[in-house]
PAMI-200119 format. One record per residue (C-alpha): residue in three letters; x, y, z. Coordinates in pm, whole numbers, padded with zeros to 5 digits, always signed. Example, Ala and Ser with C-alpha at 12.3 -4.5 7.8 and 13.67 -1.06 7.14 Angstrom:
BEGIN
ALA+01230-00450+00780SER+01367-00106+00714
//
This chain:
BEGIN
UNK-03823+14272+09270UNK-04046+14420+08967UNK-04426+14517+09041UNK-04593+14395+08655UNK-04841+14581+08703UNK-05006+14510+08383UNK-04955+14148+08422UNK-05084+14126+08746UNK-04756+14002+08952UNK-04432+14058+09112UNK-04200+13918+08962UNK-03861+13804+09178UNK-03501+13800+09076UNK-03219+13625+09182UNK-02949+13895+09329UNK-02660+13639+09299UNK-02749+13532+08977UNK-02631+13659+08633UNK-02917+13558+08460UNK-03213+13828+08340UNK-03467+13557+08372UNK-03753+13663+08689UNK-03671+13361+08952UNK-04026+13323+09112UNK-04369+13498+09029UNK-04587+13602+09275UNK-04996+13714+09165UNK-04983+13415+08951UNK-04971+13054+08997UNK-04666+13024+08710UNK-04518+13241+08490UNK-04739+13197+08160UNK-05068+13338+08320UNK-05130+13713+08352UNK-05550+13747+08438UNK-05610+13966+08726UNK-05730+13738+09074UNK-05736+13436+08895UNK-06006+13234+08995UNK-06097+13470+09251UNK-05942+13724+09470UNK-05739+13531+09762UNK-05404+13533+09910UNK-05235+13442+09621UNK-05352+13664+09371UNK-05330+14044+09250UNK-05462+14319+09049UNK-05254+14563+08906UNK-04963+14543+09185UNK-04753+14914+09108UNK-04547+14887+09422UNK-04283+14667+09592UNK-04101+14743+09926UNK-03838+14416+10084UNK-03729+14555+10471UNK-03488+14294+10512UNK-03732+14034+10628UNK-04069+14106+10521UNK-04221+14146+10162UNK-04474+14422+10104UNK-04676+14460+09783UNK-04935+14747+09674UNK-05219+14545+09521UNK-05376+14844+09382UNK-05623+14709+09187UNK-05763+14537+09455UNK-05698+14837+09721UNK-05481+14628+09950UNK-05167+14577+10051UNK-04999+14211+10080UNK-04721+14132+10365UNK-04513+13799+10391UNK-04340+13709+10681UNK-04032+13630+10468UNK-03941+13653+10153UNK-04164+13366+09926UNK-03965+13085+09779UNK-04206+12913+09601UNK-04409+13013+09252UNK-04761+13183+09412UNK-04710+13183+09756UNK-04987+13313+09939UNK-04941+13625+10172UNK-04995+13636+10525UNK-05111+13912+10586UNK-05336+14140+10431UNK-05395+14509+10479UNK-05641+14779+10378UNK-05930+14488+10334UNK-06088+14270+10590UNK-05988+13962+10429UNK-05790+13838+10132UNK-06138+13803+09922UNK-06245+14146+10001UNK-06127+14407+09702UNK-06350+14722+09775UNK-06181+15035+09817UNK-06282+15171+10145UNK-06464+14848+10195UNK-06749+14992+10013UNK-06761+15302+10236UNK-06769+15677+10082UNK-06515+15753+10380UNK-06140+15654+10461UNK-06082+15476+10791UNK-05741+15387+11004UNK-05803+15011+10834UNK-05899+15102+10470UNK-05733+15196+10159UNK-05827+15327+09805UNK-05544+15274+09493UNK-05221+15200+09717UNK-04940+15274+09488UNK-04595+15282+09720UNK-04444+15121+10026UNK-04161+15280+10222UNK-03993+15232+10579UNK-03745+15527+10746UNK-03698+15609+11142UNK-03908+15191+11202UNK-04218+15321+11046UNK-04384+15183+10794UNK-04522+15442+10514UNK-04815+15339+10269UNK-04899+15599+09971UNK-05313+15557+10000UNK-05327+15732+09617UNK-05672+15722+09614UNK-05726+15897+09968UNK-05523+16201+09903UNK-05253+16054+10217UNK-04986+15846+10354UNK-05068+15601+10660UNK-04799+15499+10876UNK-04751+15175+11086UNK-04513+15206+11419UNK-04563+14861+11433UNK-04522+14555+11180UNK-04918+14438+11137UNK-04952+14074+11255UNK-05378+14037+11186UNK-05560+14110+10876UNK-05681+14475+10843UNK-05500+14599+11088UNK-05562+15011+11138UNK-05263+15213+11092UNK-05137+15446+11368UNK-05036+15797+11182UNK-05151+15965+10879UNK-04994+16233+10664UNK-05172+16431+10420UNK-05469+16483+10607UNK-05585+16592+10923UNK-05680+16226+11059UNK-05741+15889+10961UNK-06120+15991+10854UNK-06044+16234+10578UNK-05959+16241+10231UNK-05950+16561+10069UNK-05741+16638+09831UNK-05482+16907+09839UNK-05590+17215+09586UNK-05281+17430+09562UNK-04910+17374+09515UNK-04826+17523+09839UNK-05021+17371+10074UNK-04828+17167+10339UNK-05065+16969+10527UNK-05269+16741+10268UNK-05156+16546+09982UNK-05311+16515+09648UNK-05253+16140+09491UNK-04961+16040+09643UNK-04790+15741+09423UNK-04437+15715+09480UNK-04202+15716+09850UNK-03831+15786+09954UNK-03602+15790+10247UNK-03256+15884+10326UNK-03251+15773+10724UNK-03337+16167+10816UNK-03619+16265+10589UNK-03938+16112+10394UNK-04036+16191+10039UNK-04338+16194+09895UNK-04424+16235+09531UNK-04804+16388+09508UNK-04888+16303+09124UNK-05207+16524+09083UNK-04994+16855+09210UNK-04685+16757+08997UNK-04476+16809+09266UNK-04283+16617+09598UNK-04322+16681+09933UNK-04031+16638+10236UNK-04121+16540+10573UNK-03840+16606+10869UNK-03890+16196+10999UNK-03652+16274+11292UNK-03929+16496+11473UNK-04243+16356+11277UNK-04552+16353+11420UNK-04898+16218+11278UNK-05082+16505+11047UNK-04735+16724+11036UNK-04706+16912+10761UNK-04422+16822+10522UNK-04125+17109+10512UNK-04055+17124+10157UNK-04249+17110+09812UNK-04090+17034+09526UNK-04264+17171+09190UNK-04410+17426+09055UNK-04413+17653+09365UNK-04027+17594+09361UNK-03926+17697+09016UNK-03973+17318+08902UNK-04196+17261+08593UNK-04310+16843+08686UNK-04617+16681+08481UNK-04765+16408+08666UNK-04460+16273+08837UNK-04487+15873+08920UNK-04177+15803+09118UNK-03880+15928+09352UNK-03563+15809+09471UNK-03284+15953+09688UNK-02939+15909+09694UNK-02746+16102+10014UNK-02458+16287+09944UNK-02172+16445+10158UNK-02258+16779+10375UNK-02544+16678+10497UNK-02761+16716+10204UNK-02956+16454+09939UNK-02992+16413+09623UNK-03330+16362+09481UNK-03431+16176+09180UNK-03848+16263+09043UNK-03967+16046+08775UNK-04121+16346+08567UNK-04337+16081+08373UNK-04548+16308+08148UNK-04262+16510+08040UNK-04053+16149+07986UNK-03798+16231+08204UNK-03603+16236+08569UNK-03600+16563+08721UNK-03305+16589+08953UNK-03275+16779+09280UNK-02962+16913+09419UNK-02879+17007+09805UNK-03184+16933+10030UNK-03079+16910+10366UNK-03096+16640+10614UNK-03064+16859+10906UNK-03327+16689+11151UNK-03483+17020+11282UNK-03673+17283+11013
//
């Protein structure tokens, strides 16, 4: 599964397959179109999608453009399908961020870049609120409020972190990892990653860990992260260091559960 961002769809690939060729398109009623909510913004259609997340069962997709996030039931099998669910927005034709509101709510969501699950939470990178909301529970209804917030001190605020070092807010997160004992967090506008313990995580906890600058790490405007866990209790964590056109590769943080 590849977000196309600049072609406005996800494109879907066959696993068993040896072929390079994108089985199904989703955004887009086929694969020769690429305009941005064709023919209106609906259940079937996206703006600028940068993030994909499959949890076995369900299909998430961060519609940033449209400040949403798309859920399917199962995975699509058909060119187009329309999503079932729809969060961040009231309904699939609303594309506001914030719904047209100056502040951030449990229910609303401003440039949502990454989707990522760890400990049965779901974890949604709200970029353009400076946070990460968190789900406890798979949402069933359209707009459905999230339960937990990082980055911020509840699900009403949105100020961005200002310094390196500070622990409890976030400052445009884009990009989401887990390794089963910890979540990570890459915070673009800080050039740096965050860690969260997820075995004793608790809505507004401050992450354990930063990874940057305040660490001895030179990052410039880092879009990704992935982690790969290694023996001894410790991960390995991989920062895509996109201004410096590079991964940035972190040795030895622990997955002990406790700080």
């Amino acid at each position: 599964m590849i977000a196309d961002t600049g072609n406005n769809r996800v494109l879907l690939f066959n696993a068993a397959s040896k072929s390079t060729a994108a089985a199904l398109v989703l955004g887009q009623s086929g694969f020769a179109t690429s305009t941005a909510n064709q023919g209106g913004p609906g259940a079937s259609t996206m703006h600028g999608p940068t993030g994909v997340y499959f949890d076995g069962s369900r299909l998430w997709v961060a519609d940033t453009g449209n400040h949403r996030v798309l859920v399917w039931d199962k995975l699509p099998a058909s060119n187009g399908q329309a999503a079932n669910v729809v969060l961040g927005q009231a309904s699939f034709q609303d594309v506001l961020p914030n719904r047209g509101g100056a502040a951030a709510s449990a229910s609303t969501l401003a440039f949502p870049a990454a989707i990522e699950s760890a400990g049965g939470v779901v974890y949604i990178a709200d970029s353009g609120n400076n946070r990460v909301v968190s789900y406890a529970t798979v949402p069933s209804s359209n707009g459905a409020g999230a339960q937990g917030v990082l980055g911020q001190p509840d699900l009403t605020s949105r100020l961005a972190a200002t310094s390196p070092v500070d622990l409890t807010r976030l400052a445009g997160p884009v990009g989401l990892a887990a390794d089963a004992e910890n979540l990570y967090i890459v915070d673009r506008d800080l050039s740096r990653a965050v860690a969260y313990r997820v075995g004793t995580l608790k809505s507004t906890a401050p992450a354990f860990l930063a990874v940057g600058a305040s660490g001895g790490l030179s990052l410039q405007g880092p879009g990704g992260v992935a982690v790969e866990r290694t023996s001894y209790f410790t991960s390995r964590i991989y920062i895509g260091d996109t201004g410096d056109n590079q991964v940035a590769i972190v040795e030895g943080v622990s997955r002990l559960s406790t700080p």
